[in-house]
MILUMZA-643376 format. One record per residue (C-alpha): x, y, z; residue in one letter. Coordinates in steps of 0.02 Angstrom, whole numbers, plus 50000, padded with zeros to 5 digits. Layout:
<rec><xx>X</xx><yy>Y</yy><zz>Z</zz><code>A</code></rec>
...
% end
This chain:
<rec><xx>50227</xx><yy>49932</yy><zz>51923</zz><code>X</code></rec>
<rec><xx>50239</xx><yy>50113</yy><zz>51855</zz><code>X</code></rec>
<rec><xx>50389</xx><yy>50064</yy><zz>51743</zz><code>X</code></rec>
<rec><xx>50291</xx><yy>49922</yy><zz>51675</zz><code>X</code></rec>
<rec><xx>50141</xx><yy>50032</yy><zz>51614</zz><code>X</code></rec>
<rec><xx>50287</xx><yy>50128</yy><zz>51513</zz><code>X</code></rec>
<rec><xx>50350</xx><yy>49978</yy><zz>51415</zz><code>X</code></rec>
<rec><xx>50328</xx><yy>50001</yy><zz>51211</zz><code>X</code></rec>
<rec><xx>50202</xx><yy>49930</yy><zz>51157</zz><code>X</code></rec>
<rec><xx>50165</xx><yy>49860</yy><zz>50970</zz><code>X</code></rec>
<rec><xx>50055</xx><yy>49715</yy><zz>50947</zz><code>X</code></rec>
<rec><xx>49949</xx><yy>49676</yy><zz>50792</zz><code>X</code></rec>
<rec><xx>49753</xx><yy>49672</yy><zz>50821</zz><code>X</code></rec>
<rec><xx>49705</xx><yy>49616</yy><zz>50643</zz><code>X</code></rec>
<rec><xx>49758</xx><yy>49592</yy><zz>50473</zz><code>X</code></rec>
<rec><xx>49600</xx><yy>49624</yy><zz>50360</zz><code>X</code></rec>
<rec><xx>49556</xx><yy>49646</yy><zz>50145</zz><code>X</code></rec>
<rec><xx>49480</xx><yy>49814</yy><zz>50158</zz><code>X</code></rec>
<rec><xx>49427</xx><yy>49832</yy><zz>49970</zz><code>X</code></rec>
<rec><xx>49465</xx><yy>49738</yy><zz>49813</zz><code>X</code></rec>
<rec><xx>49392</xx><yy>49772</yy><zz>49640</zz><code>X</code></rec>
<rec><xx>49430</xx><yy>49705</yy><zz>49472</zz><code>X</code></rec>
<rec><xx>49384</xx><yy>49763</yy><zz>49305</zz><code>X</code></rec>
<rec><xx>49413</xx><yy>49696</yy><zz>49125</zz><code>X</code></rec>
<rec><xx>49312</xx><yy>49835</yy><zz>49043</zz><code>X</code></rec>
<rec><xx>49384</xx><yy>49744</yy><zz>48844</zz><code>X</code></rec>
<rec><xx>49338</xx><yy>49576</yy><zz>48875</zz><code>X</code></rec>
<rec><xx>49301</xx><yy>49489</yy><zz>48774</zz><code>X</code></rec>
<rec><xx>49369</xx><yy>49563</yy><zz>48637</zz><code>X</code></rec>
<rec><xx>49539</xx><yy>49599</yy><zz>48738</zz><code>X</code></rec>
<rec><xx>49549</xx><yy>49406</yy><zz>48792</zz><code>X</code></rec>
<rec><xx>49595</xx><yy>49373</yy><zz>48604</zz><code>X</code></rec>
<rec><xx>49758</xx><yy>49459</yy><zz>48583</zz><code>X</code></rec>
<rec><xx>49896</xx><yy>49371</yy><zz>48551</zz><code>X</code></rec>
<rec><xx>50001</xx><yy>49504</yy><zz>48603</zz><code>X</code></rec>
<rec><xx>50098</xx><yy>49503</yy><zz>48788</zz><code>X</code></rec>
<rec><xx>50005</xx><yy>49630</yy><zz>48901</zz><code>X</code></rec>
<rec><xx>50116</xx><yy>49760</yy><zz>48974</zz><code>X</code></rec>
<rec><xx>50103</xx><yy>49750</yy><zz>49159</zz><code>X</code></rec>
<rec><xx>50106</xx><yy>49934</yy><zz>49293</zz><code>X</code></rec>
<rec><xx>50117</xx><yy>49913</yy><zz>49474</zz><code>X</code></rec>
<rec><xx>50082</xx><yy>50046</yy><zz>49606</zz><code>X</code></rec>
<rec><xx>50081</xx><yy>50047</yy><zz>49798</zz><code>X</code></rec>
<rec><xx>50053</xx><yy>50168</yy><zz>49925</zz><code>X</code></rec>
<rec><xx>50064</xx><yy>50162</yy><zz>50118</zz><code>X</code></rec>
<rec><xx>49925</xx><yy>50253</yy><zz>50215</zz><code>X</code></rec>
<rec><xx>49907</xx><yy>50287</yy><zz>50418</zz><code>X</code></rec>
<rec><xx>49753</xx><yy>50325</yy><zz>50531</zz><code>X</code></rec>
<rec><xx>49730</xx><yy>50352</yy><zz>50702</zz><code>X</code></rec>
<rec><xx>49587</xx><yy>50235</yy><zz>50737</zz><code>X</code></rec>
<rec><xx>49594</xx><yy>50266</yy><zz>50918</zz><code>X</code></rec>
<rec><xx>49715</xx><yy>50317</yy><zz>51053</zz><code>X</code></rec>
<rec><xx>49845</xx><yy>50192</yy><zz>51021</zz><code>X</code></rec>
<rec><xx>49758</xx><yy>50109</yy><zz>50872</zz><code>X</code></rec>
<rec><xx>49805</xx><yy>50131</yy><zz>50707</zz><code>X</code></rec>
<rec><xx>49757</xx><yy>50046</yy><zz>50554</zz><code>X</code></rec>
<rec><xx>49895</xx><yy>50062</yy><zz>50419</zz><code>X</code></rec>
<rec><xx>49823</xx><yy>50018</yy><zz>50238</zz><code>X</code></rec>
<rec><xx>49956</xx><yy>49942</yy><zz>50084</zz><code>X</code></rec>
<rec><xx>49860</xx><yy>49979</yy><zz>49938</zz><code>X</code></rec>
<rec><xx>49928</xx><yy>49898</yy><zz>49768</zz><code>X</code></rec>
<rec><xx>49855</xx><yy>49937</yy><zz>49588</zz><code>X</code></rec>
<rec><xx>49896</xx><yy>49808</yy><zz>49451</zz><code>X</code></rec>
<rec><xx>49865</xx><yy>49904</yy><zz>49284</zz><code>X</code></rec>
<rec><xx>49879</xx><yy>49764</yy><zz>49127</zz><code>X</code></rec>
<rec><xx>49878</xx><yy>49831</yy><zz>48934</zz><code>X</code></rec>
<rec><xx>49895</xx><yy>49784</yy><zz>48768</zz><code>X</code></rec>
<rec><xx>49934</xx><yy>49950</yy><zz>48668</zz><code>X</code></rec>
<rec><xx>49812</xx><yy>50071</yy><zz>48738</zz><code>X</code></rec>
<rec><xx>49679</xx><yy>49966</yy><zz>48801</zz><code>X</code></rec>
<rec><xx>49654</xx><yy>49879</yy><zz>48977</zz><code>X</code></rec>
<rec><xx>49686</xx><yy>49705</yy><zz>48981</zz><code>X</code></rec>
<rec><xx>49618</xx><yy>49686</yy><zz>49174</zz><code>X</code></rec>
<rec><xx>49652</xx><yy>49820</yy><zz>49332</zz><code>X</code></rec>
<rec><xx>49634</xx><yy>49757</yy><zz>49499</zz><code>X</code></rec>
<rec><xx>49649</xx><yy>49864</yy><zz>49642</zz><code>X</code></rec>
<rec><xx>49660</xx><yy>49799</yy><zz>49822</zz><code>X</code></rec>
<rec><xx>49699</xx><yy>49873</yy><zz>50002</zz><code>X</code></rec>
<rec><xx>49758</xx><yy>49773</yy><zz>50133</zz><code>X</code></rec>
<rec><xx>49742</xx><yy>49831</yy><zz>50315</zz><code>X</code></rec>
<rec><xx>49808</xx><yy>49784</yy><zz>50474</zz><code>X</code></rec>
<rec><xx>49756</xx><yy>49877</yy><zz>50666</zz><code>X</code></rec>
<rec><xx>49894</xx><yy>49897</yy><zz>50767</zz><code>X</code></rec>
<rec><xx>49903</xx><yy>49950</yy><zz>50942</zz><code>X</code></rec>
<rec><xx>50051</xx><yy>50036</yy><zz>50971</zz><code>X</code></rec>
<rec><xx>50098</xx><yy>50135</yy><zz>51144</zz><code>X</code></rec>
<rec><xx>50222</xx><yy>50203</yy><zz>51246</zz><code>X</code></rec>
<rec><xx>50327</xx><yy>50227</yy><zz>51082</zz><code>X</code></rec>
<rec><xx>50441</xx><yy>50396</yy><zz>51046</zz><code>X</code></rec>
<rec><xx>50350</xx><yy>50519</yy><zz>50940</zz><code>X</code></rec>
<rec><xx>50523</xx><yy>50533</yy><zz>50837</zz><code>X</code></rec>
<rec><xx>50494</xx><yy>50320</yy><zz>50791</zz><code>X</code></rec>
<rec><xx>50321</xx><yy>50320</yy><zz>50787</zz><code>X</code></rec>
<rec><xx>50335</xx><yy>50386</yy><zz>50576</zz><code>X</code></rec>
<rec><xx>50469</xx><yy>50220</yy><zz>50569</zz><code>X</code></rec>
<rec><xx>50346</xx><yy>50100</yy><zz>50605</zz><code>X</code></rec>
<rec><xx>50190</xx><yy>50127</yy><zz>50548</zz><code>X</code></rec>
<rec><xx>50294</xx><yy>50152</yy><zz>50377</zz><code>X</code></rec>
<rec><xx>50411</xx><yy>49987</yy><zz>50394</zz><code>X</code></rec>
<rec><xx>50356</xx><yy>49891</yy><zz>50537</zz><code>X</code></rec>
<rec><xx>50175</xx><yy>49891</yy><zz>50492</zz><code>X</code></rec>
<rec><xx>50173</xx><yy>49872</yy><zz>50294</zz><code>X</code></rec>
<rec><xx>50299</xx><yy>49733</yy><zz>50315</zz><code>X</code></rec>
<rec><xx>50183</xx><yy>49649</yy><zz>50404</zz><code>X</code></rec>
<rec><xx>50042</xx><yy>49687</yy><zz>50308</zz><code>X</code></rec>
<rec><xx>50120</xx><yy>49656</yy><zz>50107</zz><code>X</code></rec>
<rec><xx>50125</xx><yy>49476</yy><zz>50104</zz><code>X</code></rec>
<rec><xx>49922</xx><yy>49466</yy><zz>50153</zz><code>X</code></rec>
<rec><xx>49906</xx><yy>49594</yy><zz>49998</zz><code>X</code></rec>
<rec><xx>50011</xx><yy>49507</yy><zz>49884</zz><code>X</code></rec>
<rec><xx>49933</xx><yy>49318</yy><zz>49911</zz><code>X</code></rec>
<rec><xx>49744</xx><yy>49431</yy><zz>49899</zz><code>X</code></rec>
<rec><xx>49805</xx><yy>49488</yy><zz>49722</zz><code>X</code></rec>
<rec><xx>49871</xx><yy>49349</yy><zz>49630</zz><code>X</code></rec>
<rec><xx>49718</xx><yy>49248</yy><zz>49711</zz><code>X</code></rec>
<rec><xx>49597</xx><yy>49402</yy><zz>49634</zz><code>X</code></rec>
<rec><xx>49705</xx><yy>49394</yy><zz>49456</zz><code>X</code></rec>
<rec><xx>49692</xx><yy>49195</yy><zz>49436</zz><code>X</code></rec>
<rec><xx>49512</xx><yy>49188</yy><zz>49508</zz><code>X</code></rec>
<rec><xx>49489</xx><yy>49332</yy><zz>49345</zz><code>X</code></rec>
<rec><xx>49560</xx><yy>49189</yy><zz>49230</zz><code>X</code></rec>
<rec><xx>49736</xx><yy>49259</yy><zz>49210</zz><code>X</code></rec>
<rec><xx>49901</xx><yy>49198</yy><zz>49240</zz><code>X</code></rec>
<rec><xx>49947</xx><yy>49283</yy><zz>49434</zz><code>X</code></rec>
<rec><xx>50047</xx><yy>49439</yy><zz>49438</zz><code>X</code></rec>
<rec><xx>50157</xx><yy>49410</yy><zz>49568</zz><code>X</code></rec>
<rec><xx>50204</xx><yy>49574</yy><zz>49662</zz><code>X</code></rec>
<rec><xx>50380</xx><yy>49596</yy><zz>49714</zz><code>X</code></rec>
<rec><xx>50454</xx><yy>49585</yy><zz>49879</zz><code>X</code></rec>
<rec><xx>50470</xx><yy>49763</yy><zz>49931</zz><code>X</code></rec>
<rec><xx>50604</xx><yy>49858</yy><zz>50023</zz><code>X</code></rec>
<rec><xx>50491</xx><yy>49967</yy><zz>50139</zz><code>X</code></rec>
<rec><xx>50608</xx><yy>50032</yy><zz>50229</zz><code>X</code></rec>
<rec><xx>50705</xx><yy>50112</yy><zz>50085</zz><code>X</code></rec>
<rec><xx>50529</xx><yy>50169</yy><zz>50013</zz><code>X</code></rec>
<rec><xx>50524</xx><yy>50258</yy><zz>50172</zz><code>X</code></rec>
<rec><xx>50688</xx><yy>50346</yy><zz>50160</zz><code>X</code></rec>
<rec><xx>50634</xx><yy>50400</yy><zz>49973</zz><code>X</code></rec>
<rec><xx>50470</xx><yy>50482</yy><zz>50044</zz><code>X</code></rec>
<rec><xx>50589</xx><yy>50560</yy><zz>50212</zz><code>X</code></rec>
<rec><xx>50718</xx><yy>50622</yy><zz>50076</zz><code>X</code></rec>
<rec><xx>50555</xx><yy>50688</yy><zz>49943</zz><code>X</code></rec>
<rec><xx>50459</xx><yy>50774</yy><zz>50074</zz><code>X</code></rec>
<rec><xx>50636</xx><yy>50870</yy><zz>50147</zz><code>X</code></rec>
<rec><xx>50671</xx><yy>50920</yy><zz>49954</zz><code>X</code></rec>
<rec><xx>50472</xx><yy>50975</yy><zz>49937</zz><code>X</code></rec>
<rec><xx>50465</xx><yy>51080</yy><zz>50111</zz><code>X</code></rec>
<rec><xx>50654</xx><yy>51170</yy><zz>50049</zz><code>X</code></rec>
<rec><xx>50554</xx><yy>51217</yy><zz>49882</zz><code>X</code></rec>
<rec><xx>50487</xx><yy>51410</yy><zz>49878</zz><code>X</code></rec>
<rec><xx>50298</xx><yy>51397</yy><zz>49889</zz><code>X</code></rec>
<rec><xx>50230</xx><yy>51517</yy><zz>49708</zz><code>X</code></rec>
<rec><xx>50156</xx><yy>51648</yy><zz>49752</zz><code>X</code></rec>
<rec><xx>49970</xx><yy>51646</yy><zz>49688</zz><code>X</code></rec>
<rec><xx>49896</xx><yy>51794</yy><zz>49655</zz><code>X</code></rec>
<rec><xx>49696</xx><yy>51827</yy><zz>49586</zz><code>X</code></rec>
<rec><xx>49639</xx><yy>51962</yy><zz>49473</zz><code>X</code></rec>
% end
């Protein structure tokens, strides 16, 4: 019975939109423009500890559409899931709430923000299948090159 209560543990409580906004601050105006919008994506991947063995992990994608200078439409959404997770090695725990957990969680956020950009009128903006964990080897490698870097030295007059 003891070994049992040891077993890892990683089950998915609930997959939830946590925030979504959506701005066309140039419409109408904007709308008009024959020109083809030029389309930035960003996403980040964000852990809490919600509780002890609860974690919600948050996929946050911002879809950033101009024509020259001006803002066509941005749409920001965050997609959460709350994960229980136990009896895990500290040294994996990192792995999965930055693979495991956003794999899960990207698809949800990627139907939520083509549905937001048609719902706007647009044409969706389909995001990319993403490669989490080699976005997590990029952020292992970044923060190993950032911690070797000599901290300045700040002085005040």
């Amino acid at each position: 019975m003891a070994d049992q209560q040891q077993d890892p543990v990683f089950q998915i409580q609930r997959v939830y939109l946590k925030e979504a906004s959506l701005e066309q601050p140039n419409s109408p105006a904007i709308l008009l423009e024959q020109e083809q919008p030029a389309v930035d994506i960003q996403l980040a991947v964000e852990a809490l500890q919600a509780a002890d063995g609860v974690y919600e992990i948050c996929v946050t994608a911002t879809v950033t559409t101009k024509v020259k200078d001006k803002t066509v439409f941005l749409v920001e959404a965050k997609q959460a899931g709350i994960f229980e997770i136990r009896h895990v090695p500290q040294e994996q725990m990192n792995a999965i709430m930055g693979i495991a957990c956003p794999q899960i969680v990207y698809p949800y956020l990627r139907g939520n923000v083509a549905d937001i950009i048609t719902r706007a009128g647009f044409p969706p903006v389909h995001l990319a299948e993403i490669n989490f964990q080699a976005m997590y080897e990029q952020q292992q490698v970044q923060l190993q090159q950032d911690a070797a870097q000599p901290s300045p030295i700040i002085t005040t007059a």
